[in-house]
VMD Tcl script that draws the C-alpha trace (Angstrom):
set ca {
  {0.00 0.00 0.00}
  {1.31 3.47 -1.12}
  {1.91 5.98 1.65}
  {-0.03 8.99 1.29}
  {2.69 12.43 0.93}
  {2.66 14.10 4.34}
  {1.53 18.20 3.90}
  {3.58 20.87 5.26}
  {2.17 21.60 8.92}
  {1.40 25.27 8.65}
  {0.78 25.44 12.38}
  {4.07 23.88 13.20}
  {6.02 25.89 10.96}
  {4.42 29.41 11.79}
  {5.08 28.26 15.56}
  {9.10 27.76 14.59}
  {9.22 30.86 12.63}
  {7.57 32.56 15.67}
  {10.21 31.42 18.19}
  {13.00 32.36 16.17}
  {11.55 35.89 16.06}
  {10.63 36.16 19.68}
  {14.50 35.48 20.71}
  {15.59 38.26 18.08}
  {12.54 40.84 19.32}
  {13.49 40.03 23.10}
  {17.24 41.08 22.00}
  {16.45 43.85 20.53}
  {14.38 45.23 23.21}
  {16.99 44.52 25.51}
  {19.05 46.79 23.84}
  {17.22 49.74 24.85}
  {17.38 49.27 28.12}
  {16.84 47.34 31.37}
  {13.17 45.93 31.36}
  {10.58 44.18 33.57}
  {9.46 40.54 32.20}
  {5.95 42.03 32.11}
  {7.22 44.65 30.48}
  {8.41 42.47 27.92}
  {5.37 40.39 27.50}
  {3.56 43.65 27.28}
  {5.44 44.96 24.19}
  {5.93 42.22 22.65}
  {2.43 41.43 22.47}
  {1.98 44.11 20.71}
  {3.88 42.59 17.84}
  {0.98 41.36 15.21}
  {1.45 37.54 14.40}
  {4.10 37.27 17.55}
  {1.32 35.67 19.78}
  {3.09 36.57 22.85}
  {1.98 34.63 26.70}
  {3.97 35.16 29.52}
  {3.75 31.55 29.63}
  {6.28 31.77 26.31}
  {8.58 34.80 27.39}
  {9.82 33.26 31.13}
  {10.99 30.20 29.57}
  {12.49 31.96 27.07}
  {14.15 34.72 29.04}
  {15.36 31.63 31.54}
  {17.02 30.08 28.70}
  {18.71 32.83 27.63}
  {19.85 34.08 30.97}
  {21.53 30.68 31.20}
  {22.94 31.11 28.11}
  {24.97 33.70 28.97}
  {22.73 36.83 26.64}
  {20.51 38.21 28.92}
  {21.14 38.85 33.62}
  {18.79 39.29 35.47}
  {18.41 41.06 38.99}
  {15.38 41.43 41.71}
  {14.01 44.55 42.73}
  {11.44 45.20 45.46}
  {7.86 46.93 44.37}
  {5.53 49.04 46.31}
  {2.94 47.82 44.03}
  {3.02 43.92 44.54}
  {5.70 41.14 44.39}
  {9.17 41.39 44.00}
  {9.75 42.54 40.19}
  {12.68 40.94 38.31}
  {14.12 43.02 35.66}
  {16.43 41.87 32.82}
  {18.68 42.92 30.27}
  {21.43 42.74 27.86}
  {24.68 40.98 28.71}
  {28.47 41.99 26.41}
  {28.13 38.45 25.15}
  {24.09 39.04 24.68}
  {24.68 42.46 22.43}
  {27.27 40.81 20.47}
  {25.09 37.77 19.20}
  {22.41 40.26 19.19}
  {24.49 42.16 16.54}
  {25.24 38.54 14.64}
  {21.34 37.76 14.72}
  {20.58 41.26 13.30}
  {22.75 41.16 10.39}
  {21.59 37.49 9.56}
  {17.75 38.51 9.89}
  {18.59 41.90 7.37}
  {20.29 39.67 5.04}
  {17.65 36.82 5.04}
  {14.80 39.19 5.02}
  {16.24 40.93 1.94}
  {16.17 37.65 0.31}
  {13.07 36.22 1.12}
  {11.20 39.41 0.03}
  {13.10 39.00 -3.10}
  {11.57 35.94 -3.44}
  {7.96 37.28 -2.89}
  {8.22 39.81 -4.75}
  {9.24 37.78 -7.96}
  {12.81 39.83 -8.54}
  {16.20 37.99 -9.41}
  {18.05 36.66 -6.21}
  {21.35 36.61 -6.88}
  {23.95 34.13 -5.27}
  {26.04 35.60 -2.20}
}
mol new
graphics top color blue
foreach p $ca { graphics top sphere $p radius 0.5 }
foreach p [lrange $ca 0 end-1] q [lrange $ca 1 end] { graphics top cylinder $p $q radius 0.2 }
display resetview
């Protein structure tokens, strides 16, 4: 019996594409300045097609604070729990740098592509 061919998962792929993006954004808005991880969540959300939960970012921002990118420190609030507040590490702005170059470079390319224009080889 013939196997049927498997579809692309458009779902799983958008979801792949997504996290690649959300490590760049996070980077990026690192780079700015020091920021609360609802802070984060908050902007990021605004991002349309990021589909941002806070259940996404702490993992993320965990992983990457092991990683060696991003510190993090606590800071006491008047408002409610103790507030932890993250941002950029030397070895987090240089890859940041790397990942930013990559994505221009990429993005020029792909848009080539979808726009129907000549991609020409590097």
């Amino acid at each position: 019996m013939a196997s049927s061919p498997k579809t692309l998962d458009l779902t799983n792929w958008s979801t792949q594409l997504r996290k690649g993006l959300l490590e760049l954004s996070i980077l990026n808005l690192l780079a700015r300045g020091e920021l609360y991880g609802y802070d984060l969540v908050k902007r990021l959300a605004g991002i349309e097609g990021l589909v941002v939960t806070e259940g996404t970012i702490y993992p993320l921002l965990s992983r990457l604070r092991t990683g060696g990118l991003v510190r993090a420190r606590l800071e006491e609030s008047s408002a409610g729990p103790v507030r932890k507040y993250y941002a950029l590490t030397a070895e987090g702005r240089r890859v940041r740098t790397t990942m930013n170059a990559h994505w221009s470079e990429l993005s020029k390319g792909i848009s080539a592509l979808m726009n129907n224009d000549e991609v020409h080889d590097g």
